[in-house]
Structure formats: C-alpha cells, structure tokens
C-alpha positions as CSV (number, residue, x, y, z in Angstrom):
1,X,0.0,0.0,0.0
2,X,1.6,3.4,-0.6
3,X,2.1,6.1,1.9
4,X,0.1,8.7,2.1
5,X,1.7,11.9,1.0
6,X,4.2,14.3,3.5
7,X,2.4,17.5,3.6
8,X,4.0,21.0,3.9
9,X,2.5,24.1,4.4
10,X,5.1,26.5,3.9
11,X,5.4,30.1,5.4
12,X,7.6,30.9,2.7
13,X,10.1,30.6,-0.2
14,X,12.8,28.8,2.2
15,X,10.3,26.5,2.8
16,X,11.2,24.7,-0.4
17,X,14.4,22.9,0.4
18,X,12.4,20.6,2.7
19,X,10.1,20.3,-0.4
20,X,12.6,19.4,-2.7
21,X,14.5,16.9,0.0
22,X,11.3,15.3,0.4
23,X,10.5,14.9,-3.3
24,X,14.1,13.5,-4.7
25,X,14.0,11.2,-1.7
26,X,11.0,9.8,-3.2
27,X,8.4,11.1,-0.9
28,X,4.8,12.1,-2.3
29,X,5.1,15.5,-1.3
30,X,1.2,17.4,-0.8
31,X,1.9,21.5,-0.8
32,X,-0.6,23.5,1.0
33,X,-0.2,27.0,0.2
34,X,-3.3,28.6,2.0
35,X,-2.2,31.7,3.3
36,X,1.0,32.6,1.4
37,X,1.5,35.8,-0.3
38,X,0.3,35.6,-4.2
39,X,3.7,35.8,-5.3
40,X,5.2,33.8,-2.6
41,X,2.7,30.9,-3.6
42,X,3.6,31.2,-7.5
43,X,7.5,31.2,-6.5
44,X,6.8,27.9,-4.1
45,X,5.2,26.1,-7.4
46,X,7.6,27.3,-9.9
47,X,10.2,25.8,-7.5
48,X,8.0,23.1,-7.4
49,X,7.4,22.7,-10.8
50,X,11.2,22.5,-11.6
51,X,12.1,20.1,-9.0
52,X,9.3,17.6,-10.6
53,X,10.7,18.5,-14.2
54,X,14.2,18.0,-13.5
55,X,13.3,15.0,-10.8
56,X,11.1,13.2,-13.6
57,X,7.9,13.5,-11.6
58,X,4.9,14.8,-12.3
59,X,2.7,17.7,-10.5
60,X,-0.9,17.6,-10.2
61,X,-2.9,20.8,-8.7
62,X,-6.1,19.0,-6.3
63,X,-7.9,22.0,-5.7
64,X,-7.3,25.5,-5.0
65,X,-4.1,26.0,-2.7
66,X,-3.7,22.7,-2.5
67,X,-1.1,20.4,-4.5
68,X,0.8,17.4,-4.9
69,X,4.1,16.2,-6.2
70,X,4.1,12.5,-7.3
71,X,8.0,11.2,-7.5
72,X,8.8,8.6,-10.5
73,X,8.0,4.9,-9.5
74,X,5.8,6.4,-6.7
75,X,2.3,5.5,-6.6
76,X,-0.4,7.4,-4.8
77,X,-4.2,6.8,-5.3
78,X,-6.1,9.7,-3.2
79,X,-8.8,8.9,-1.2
80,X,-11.1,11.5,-3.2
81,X,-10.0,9.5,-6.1
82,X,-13.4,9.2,-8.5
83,X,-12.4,5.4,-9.5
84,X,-13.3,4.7,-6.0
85,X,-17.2,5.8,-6.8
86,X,-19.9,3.1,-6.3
87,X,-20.9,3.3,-10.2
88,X,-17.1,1.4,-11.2
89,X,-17.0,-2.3,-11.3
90,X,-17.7,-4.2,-8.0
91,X,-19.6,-1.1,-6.8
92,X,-23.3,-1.6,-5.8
93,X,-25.3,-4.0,-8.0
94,X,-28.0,-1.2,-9.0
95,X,-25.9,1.6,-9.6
96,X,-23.6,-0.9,-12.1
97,X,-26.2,-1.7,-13.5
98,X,-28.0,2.0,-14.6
99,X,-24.2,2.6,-15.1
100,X,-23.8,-0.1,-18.0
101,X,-23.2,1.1,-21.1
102,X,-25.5,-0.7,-23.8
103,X,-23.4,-2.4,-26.6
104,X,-23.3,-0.7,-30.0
105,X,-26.1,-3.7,-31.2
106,X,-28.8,-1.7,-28.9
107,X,-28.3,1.6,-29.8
108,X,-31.3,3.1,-31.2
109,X,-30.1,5.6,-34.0
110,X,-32.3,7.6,-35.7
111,X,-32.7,11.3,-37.6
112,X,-35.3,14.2,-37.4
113,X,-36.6,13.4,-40.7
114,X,-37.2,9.4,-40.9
115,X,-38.2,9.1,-37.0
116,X,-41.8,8.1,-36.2
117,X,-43.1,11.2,-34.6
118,X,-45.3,10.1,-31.7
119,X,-48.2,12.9,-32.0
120,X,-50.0,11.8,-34.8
C-alpha cells in the first residue's frame, strides 16, 4: 500500500528545500499554500514545478491551494480519487447496472426526418 503523501504548508520561499528533500527522496510531497503571499505561492510552485521537471515527476494541482508532487515509480491513489465511486465495477449491483453502457447492437439511431413522430 503506498504512503500517504508528506504534507508542507510553507510560510515561505525557504520553505522549499524541505520540499525538494522530500521529493528527490521519493516522498509524495502534498503542498498547502493557503495563506502565502500571491507571489510567494507562485515562487513555491515554480520551484515546485522545476524540481518535478528535472526529478522526472509529475505535478498535479487538487484543488485551490492545494497540490501534490508525485516522485517517478511512486504511486499514490487519493482517497477523493473518483475510480473509488460506487458506479465502477464491484460497486453496488443497481448503480452498475444503470451505469452499464448498452453495446453498439442496442443503440437506437435515428434522424429528425425518418423518425416516427409520436403525436399523430
């Protein structure tokens, strides 16, 4: 099972070496910039941003303020992951069912112009 990810709300820009330590050690790394400065915040994920580039990993932004650097080989499924959603495979029998998708032999295909219209 992985680990969840080592989260770091910095105060500021010096806050990144721990970032960066973190991340190249292989650590999923979540960043929580809630309260920085505007320009603080956009110099913490530039910094960010680089370390994943030249690191090989990848960045994802989760929601507003709120982000997460995935190392390479690391794996990390969130637990507000939508795959986990009752309407995959395994989920509840009824909403697998209304989630089916009907194959292509019971699609009903038809135009404006040949359809039966249904007021007559």
């Amino acid at each position: 099972m992985a680990q969840p990810p080592h989260l770091v709300t910095p105060e500021g820009f010096d806050d990144c070496q721990e970032i960066a330590d973190r991340f190249l050690g292989g650590e999923v790394v979540m960043i929580d910039i809630v309260g920085l400065e505007p320009e603080t915040a956009r110099r913490v994920i530039d910094f960010s941003s680089g370390t994943c580039y030249t690191g090989g990993g990848r960045l994802q932004r989760i929601r507003e303020h709120l982000y997460l650097l995935v190392p390479p080989g690391a794996e990390f499924d969130p637990p507000w992951d939508p795959d986990r959603s009752p309407l995959k495979p395994g989920g509840s029998p009824l909403a697998a069912a209304v989630a089916a998708p009907l194959p292509v032999e019971e699609w009903i295909l038809a135009d404006a112009v040949s359809a039966p219209r249904f007021d007559d």
